[in-house]
Backbone as CSV, one residue per row, in Angstrom:
resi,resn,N_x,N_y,N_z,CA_x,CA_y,CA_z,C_x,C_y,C_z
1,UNK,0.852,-1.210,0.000,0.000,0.000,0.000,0.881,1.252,0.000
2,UNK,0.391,1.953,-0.714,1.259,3.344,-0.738,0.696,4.479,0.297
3,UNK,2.223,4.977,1.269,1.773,5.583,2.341,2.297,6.656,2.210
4,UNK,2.162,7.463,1.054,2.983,8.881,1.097,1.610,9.700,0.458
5,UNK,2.044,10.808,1.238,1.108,12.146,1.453,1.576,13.172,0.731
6,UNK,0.705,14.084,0.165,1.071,15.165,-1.008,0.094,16.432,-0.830
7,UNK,0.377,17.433,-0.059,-0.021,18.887,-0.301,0.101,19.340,-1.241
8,UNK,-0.445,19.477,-1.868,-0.642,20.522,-3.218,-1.530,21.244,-3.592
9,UNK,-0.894,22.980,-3.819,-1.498,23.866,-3.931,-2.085,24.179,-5.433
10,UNK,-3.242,24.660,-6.051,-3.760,24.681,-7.222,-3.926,23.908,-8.021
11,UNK,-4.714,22.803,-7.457,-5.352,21.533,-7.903,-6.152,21.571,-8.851
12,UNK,-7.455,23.139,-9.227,-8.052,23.172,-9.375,-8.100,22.655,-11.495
13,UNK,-6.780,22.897,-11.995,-6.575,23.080,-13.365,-4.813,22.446,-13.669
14,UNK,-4.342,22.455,-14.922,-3.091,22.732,-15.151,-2.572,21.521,-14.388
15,UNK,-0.619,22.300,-14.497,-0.277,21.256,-13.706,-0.305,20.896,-12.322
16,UNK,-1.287,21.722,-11.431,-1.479,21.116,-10.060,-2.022,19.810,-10.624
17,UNK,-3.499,19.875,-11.371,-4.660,19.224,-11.398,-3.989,17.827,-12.061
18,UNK,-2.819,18.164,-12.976,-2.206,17.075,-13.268,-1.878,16.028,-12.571
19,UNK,-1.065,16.657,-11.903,0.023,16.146,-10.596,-0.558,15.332,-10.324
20,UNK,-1.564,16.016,-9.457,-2.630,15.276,-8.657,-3.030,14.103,-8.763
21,UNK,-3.615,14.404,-10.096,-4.312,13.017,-10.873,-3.263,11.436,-11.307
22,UNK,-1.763,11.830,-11.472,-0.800,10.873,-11.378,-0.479,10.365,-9.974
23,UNK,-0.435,11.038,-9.450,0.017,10.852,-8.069,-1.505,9.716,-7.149
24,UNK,-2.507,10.128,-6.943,-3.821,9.211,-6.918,-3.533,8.185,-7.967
25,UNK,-3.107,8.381,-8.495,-3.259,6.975,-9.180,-2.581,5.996,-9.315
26,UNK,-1.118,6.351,-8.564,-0.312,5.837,-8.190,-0.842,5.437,-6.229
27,UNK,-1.927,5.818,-5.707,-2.379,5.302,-4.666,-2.012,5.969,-3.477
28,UNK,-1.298,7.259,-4.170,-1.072,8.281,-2.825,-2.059,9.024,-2.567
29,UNK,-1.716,9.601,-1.149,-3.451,10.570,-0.808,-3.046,11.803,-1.324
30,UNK,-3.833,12.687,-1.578,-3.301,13.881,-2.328,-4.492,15.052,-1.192
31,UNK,-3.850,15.990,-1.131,-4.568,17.196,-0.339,-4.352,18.284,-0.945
32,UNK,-5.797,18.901,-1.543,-5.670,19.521,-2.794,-6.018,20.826,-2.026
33,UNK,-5.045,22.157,-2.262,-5.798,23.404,-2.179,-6.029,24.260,-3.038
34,UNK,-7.583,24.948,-3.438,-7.287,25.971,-4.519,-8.812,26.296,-4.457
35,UNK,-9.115,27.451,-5.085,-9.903,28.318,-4.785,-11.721,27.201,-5.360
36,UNK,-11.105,27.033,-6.827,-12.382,25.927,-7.569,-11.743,24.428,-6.989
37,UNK,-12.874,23.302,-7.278,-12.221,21.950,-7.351,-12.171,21.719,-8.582
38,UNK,-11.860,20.176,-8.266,-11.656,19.608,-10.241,-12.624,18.015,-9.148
39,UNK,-13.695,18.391,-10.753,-14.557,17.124,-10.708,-13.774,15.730,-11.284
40,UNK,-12.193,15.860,-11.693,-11.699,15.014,-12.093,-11.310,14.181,-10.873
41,UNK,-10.674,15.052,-10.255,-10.005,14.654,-8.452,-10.919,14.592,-7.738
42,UNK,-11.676,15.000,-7.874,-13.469,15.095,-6.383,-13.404,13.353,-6.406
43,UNK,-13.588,12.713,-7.512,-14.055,10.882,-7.899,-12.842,9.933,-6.931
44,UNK,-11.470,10.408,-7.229,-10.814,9.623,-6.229,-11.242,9.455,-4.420
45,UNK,-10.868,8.145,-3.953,-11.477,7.998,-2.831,-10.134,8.776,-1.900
46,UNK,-9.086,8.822,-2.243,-7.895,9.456,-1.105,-7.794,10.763,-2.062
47,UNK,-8.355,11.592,-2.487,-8.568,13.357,-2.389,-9.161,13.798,-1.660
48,UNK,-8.939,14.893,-0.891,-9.157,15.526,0.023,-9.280,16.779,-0.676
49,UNK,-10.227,17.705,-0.905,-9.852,19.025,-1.721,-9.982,20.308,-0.279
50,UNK,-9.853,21.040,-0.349,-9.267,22.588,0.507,-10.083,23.532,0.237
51,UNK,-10.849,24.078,-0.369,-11.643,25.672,-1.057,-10.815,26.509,-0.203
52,UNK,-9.647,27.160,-0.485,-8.630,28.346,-0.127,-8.407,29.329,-0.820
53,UNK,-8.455,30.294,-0.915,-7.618,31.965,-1.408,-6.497,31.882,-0.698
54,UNK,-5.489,31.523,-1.478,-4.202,31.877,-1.168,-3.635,33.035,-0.652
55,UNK,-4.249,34.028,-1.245,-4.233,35.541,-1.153,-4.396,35.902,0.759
56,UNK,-4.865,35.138,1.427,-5.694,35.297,2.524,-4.661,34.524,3.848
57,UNK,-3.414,35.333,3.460,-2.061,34.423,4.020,-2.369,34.605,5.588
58,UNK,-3.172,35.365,5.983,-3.675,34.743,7.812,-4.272,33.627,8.177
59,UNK,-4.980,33.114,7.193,-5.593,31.924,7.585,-4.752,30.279,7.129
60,UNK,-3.593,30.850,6.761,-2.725,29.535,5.911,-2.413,28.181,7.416
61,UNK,-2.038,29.125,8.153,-1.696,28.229,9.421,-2.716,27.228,9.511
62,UNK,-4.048,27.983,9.880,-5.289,27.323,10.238,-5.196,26.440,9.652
63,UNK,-5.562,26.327,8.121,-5.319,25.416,6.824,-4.426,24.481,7.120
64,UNK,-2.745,24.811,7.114,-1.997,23.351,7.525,-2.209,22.516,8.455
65,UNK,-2.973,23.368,9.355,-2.996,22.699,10.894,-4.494,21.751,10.885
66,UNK,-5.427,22.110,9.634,-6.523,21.140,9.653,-5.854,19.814,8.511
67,UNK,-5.347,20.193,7.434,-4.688,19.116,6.767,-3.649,18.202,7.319
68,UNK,-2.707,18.855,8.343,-1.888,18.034,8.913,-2.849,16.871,9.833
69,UNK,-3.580,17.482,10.479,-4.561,16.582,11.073,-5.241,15.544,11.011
70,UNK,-5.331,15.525,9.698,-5.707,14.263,8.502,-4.780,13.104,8.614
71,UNK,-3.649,13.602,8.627,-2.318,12.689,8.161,-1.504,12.055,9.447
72,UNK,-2.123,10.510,9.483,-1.473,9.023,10.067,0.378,9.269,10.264
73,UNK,0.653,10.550,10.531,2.482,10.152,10.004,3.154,9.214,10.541
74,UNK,2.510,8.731,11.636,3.535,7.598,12.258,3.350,6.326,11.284
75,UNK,1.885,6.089,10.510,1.963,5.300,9.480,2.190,6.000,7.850
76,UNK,2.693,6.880,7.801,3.498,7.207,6.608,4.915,6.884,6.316
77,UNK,4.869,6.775,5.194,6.384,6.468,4.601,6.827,8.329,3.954
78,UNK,6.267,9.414,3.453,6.765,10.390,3.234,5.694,11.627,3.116
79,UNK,5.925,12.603,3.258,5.141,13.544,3.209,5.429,14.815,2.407
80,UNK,4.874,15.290,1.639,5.224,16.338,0.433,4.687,17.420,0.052
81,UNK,5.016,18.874,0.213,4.516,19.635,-0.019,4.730,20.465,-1.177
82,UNK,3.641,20.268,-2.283,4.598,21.050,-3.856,3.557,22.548,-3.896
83,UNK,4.215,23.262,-3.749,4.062,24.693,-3.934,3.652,25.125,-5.642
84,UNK,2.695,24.541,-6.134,2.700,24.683,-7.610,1.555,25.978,-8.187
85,UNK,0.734,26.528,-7.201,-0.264,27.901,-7.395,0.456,29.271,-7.555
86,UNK,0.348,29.770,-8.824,0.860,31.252,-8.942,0.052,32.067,-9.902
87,UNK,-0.037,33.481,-9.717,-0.795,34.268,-10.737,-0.008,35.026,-11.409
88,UNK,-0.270,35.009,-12.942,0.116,35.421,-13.661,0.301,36.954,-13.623
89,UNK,-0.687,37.326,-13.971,-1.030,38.705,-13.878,-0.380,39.553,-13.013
90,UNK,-0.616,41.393,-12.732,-0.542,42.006,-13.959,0.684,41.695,-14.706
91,UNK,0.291,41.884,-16.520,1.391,42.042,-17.481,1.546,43.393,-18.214
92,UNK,1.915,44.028,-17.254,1.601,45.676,-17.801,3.303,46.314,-17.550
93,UNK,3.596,47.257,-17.901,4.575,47.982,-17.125,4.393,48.167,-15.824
94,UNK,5.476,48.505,-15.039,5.464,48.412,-13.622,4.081,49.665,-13.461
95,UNK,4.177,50.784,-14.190,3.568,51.888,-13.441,2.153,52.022,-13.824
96,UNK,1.815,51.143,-14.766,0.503,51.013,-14.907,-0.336,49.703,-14.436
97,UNK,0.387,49.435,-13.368,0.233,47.778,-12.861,-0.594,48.581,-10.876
98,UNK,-1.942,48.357,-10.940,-2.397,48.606,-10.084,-1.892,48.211,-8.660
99,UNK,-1.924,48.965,-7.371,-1.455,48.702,-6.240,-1.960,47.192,-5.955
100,UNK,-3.320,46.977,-5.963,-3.855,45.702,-5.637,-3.379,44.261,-6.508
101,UNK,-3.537,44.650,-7.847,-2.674,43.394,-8.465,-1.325,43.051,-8.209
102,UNK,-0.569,44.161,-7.787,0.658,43.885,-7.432,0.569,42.886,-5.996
103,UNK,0.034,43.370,-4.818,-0.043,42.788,-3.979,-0.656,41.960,-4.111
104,UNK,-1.818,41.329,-4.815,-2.605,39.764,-5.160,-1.040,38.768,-5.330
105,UNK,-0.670,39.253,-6.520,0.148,38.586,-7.152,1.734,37.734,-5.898
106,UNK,2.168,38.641,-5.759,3.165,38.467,-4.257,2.609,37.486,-3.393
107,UNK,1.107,37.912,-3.063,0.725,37.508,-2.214,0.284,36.049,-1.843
108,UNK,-0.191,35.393,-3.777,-0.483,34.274,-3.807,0.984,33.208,-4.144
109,UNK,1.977,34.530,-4.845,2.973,33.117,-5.906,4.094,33.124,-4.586
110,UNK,4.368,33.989,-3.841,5.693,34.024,-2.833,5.541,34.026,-1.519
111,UNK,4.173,35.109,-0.877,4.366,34.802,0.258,3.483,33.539,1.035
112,UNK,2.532,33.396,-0.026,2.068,32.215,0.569,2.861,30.636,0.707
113,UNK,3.497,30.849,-0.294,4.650,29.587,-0.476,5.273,29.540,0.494
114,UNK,6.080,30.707,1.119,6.712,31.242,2.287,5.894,30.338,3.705
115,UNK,4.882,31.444,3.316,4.270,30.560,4.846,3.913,29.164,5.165
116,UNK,3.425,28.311,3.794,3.004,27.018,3.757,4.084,26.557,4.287
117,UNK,5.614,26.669,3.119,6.599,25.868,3.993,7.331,26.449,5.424
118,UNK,6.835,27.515,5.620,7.135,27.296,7.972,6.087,26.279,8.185
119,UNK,5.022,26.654,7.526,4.205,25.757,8.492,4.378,24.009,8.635
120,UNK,4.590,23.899,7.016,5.032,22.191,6.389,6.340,21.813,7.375
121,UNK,7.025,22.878,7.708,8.485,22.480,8.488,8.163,22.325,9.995
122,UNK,7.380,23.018,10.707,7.522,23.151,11.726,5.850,21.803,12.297
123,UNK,5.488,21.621,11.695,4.155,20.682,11.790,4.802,19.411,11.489
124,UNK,5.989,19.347,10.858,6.578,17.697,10.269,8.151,17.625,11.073
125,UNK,8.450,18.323,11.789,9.598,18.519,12.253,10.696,17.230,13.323
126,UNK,9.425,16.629,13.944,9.510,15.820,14.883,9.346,14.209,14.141
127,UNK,9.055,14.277,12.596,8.451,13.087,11.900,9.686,12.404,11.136
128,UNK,9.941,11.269,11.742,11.261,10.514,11.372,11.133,9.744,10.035
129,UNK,10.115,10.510,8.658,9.784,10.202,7.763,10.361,11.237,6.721
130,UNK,10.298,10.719,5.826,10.619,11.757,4.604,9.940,12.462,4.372
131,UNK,10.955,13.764,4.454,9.960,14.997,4.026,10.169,15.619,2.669
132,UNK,9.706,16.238,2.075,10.031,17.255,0.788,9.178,18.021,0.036
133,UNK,10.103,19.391,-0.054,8.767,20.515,-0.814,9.716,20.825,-1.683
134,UNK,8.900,20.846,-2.905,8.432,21.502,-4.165,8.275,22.487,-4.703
135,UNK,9.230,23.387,-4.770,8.530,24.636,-5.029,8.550,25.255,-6.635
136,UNK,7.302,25.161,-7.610,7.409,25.057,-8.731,7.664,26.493,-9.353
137,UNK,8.727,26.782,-9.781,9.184,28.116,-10.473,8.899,28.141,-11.809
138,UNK,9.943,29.308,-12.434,9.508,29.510,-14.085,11.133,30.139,-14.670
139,UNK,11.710,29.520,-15.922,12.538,30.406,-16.424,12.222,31.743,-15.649
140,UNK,11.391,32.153,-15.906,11.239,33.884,-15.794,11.886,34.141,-14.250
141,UNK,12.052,33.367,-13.083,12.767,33.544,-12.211,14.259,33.816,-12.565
142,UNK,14.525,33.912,-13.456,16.025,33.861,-13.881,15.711,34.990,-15.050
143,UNK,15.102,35.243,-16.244,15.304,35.878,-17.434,14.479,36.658,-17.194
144,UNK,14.772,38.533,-17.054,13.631,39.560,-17.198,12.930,39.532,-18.572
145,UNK,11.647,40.122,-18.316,10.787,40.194,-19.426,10.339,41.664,-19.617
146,UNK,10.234,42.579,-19.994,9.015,43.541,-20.504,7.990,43.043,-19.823
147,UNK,6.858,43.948,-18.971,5.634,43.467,-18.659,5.100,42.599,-18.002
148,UNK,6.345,42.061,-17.229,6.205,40.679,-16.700,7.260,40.819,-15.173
149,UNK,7.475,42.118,-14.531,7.985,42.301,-13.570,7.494,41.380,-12.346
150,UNK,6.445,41.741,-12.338,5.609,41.309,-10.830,5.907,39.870,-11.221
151,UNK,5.347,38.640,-11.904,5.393,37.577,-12.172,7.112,36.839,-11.776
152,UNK,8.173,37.924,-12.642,9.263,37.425,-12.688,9.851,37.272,-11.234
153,UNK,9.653,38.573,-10.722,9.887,38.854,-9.256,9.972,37.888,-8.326
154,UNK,8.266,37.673,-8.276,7.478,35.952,-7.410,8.369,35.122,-7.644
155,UNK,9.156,34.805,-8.965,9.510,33.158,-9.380,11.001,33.865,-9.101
156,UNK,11.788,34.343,-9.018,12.914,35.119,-8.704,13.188,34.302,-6.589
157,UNK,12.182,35.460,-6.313,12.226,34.873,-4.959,11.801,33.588,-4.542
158,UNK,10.805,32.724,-5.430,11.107,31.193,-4.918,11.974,30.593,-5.153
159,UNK,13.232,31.165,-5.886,14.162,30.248,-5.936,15.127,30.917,-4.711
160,UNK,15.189,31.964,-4.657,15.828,32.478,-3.961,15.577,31.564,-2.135
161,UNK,14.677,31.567,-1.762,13.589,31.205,-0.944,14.314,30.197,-0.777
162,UNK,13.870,29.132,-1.563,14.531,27.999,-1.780,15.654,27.476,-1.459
163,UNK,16.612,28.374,-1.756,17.913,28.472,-1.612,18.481,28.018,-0.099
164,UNK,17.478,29.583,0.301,18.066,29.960,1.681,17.439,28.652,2.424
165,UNK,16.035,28.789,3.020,15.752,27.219,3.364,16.899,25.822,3.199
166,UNK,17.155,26.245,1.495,18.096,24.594,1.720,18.841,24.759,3.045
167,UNK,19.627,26.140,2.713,20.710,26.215,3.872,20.376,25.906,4.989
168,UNK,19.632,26.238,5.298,18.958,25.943,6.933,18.862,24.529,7.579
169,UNK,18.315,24.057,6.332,18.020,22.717,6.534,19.143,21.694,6.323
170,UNK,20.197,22.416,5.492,21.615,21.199,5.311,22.408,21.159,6.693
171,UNK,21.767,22.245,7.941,22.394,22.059,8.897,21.499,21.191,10.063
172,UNK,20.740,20.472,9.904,20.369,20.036,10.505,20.281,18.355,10.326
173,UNK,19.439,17.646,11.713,19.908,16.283,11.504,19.135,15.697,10.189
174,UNK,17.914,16.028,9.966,17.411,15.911,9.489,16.697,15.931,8.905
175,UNK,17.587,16.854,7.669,16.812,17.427,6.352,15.484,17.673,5.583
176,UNK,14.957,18.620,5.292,13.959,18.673,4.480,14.477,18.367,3.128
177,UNK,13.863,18.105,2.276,14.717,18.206,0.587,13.943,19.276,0.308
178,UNK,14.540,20.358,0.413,13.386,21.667,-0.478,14.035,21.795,-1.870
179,UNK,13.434,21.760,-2.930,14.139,22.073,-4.194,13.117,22.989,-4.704
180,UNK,13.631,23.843,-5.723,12.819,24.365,-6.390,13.041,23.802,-8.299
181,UNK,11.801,24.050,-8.851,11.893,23.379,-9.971,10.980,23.867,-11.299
182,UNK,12.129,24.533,-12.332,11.665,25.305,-13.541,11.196,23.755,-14.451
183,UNK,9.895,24.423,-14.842,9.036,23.282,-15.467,8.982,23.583,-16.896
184,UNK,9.713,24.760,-17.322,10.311,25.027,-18.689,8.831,25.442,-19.653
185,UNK,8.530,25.315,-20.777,7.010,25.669,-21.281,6.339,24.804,-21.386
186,UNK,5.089,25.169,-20.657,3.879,23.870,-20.174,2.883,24.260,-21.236
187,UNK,1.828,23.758,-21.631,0.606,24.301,-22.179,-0.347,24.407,-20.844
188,UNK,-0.477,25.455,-20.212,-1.312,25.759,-19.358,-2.184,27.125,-19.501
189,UNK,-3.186,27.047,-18.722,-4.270,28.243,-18.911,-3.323,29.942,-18.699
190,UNK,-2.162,29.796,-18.152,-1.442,31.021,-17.882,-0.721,31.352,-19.553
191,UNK,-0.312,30.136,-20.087,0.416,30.339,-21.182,-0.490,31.097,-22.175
192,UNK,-2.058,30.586,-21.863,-2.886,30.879,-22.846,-3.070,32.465,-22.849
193,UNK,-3.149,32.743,-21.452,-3.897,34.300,-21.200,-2.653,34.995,-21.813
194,UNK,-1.486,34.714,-21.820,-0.497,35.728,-21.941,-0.503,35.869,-23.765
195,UNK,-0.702,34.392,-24.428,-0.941,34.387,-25.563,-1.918,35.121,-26.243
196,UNK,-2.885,35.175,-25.503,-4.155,36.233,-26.038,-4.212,37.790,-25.259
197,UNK,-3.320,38.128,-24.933,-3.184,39.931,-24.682,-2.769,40.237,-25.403
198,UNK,-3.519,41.855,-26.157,-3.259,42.584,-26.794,-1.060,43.098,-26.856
199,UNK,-0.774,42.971,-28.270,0.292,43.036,-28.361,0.801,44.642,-27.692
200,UNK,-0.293,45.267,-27.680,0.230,46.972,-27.638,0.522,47.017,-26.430
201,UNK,-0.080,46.057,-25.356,-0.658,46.761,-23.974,1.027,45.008,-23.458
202,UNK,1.075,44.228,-23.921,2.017,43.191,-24.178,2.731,43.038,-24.926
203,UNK,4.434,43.274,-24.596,4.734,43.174,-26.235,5.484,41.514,-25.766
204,UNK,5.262,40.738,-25.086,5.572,39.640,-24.866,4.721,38.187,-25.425
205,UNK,3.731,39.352,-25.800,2.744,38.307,-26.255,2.982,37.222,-27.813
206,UNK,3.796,37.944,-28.889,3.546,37.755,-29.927,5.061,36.034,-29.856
207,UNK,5.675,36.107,-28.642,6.816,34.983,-28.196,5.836,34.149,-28.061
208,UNK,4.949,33.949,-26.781,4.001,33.204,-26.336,3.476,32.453,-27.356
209,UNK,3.244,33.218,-28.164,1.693,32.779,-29.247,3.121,31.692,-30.138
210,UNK,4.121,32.483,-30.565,5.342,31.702,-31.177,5.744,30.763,-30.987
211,UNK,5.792,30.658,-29.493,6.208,29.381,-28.832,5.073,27.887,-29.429
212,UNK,3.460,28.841,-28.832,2.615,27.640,-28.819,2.238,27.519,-30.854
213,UNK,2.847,28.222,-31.198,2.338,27.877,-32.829,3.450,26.862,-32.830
214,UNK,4.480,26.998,-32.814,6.073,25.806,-32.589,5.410,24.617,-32.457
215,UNK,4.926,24.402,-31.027,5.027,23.456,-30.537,6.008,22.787,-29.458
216,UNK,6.471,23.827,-28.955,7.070,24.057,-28.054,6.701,23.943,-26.711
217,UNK,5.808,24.012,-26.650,4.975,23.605,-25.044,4.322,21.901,-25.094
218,UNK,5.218,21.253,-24.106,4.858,20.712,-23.645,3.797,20.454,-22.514
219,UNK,2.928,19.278,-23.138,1.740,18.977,-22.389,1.535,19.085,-20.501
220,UNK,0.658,19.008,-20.194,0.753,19.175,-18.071,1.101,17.482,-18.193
221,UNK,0.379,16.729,-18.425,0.596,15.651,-18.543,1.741,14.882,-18.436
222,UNK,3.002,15.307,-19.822,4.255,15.367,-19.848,4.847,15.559,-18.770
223,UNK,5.265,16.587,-18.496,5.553,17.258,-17.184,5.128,16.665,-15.993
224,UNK,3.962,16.291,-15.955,3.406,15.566,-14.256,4.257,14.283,-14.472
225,UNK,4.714,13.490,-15.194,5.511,12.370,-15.451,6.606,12.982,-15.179
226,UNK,6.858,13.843,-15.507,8.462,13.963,-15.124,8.506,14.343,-13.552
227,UNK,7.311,15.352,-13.107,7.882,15.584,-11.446,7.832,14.217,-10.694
228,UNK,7.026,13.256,-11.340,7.232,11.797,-10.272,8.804,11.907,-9.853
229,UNK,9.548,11.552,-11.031,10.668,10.923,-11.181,11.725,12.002,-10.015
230,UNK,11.458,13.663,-10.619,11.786,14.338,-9.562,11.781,14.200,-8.070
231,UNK,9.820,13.551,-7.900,9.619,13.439,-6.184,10.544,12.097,-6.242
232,UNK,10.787,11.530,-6.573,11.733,10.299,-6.132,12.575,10.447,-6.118
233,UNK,13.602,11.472,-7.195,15.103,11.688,-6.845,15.655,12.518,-5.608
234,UNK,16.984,12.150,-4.953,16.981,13.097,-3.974,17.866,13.940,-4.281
235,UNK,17.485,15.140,-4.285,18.991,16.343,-4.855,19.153,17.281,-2.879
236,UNK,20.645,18.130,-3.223,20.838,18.426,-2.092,19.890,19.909,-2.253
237,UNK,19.453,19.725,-0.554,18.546,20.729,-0.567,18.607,22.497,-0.729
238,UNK,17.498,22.642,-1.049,17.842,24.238,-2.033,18.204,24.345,-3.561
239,UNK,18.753,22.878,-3.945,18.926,22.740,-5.665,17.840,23.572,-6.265
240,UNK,18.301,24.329,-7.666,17.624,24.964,-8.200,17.843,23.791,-9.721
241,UNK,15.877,22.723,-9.684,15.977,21.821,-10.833,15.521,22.017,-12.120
242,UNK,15.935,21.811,-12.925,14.995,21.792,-14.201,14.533,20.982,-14.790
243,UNK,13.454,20.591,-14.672,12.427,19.636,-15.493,13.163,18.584,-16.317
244,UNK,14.241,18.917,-17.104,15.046,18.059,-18.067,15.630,16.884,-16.943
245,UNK,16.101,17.546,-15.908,17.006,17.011,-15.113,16.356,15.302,-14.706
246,UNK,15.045,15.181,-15.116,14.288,14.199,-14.199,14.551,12.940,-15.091
């Protein structure tokens, strides 16, 4: 019987909803958070779904502390938290990028990630099981864009994030594996929106659309096959991975 446990944020579509759906079916329990469900994941008997706003980073504790609650760890073999929910938006120049979207945005792709993993660390701390988080980035954490500040920023600091955590954790007895991990071009609903903004108001858009006329984006599907192989490999913690690597 398979006894490993999987937090994952933005189940609702994409590659959370992917994940998800490999991972259940491989017979792990999956604990889904995100604002909609997916009637795909509702049918499995070990999903658990969340209805959360990420955005709403006071109540995140509450949240781990009812999901941890769920979870047998003394009969687990590992426990996993993949940080995979982020918003795109705004794609404007910095100065025409509203106070509130700016802060949505932060709020859902970095600081909530932030807080999930104190909470994932300090709720699993005492658990002589395997632990490991996920934290799913983007090229754009690494390559500036035009119009794409706020976005790049978020994925900038989860690796950064990442980083530092590893450090923390390579000093101790016993490690978290935090990695973070560029999933390179997915076909997802984010790829789409950026593909369909006006070129004037985006001038990033007319790459996007380039990419997906190529064929260049690989499927969620694809990709959810490859993070298995990822959750099974062990890299030293804070590695910054790339999708190829798996």
């Amino acid at each position: 019987m398979n006894r490993s446990h999987f937090i994952i944020t933005g189940t609702s579509r994409g590659i959370g909803e992917q994940l998800a759906r490999l991972l259940l079916e491989s017979d792990s329990f999956v604990y889904g958070i995100s604002r909609g469900n997916s009637d795909t994941l509702d049918s499995y008997k070990k999903y658990s779904h969340y209805p959360f706003d990420l955005s709403n980073i006071m109540g995140i504790e509450s949240l781990m502390n009812g999901i941890f609650a769920q979870i047998d760890t003394d009969n687990a073999d590992m426990i996993c938290l993949i940080n995979n929910a982020a918003m795109l938006e705004p794609l404007n120049a910095i100065d025409q990028c509203e106070v509130e979207e700016i802060n949505q945005n932060l709020q859902i792709s970095l600081v909530a990630p932030m807080i999930l993993t104190s909470c994932f660390i300090k709720r699993s701390d005492n658990d002589q099981i395997r632990r490991k988080i996920i934290n799913i980035s983007s090229g754009s954490g690494t390559y500036p864009a035009p119009a794409m500040s706020v976005y790049c920023s978020a994925k900038a600091g989860i690796n950064m994030f990442s980083q530092c955590v590893g450090l923390e954790q390579s000093m101790r007895e016993h490690p978290i594996e935090i990695i973070a991990v560029d999933p390179g071009m997915v076909d997802t609903e984010l790829q789409s929106v950026a593909r369909g903004k006006n070129e004037r108001e985006f001038v990033m858009a007319k790459y996007f659309d380039q990419a997906y006329q190529s064929g260049l984006l690989q499927s969620t599907e694809s990709l959810g096959k490859q993070l298995l192989t990822i959750i099974e490999k062990k890299f030293a913690p804070g590695k910054l991975v790339k999708y190829s690597e798996a």
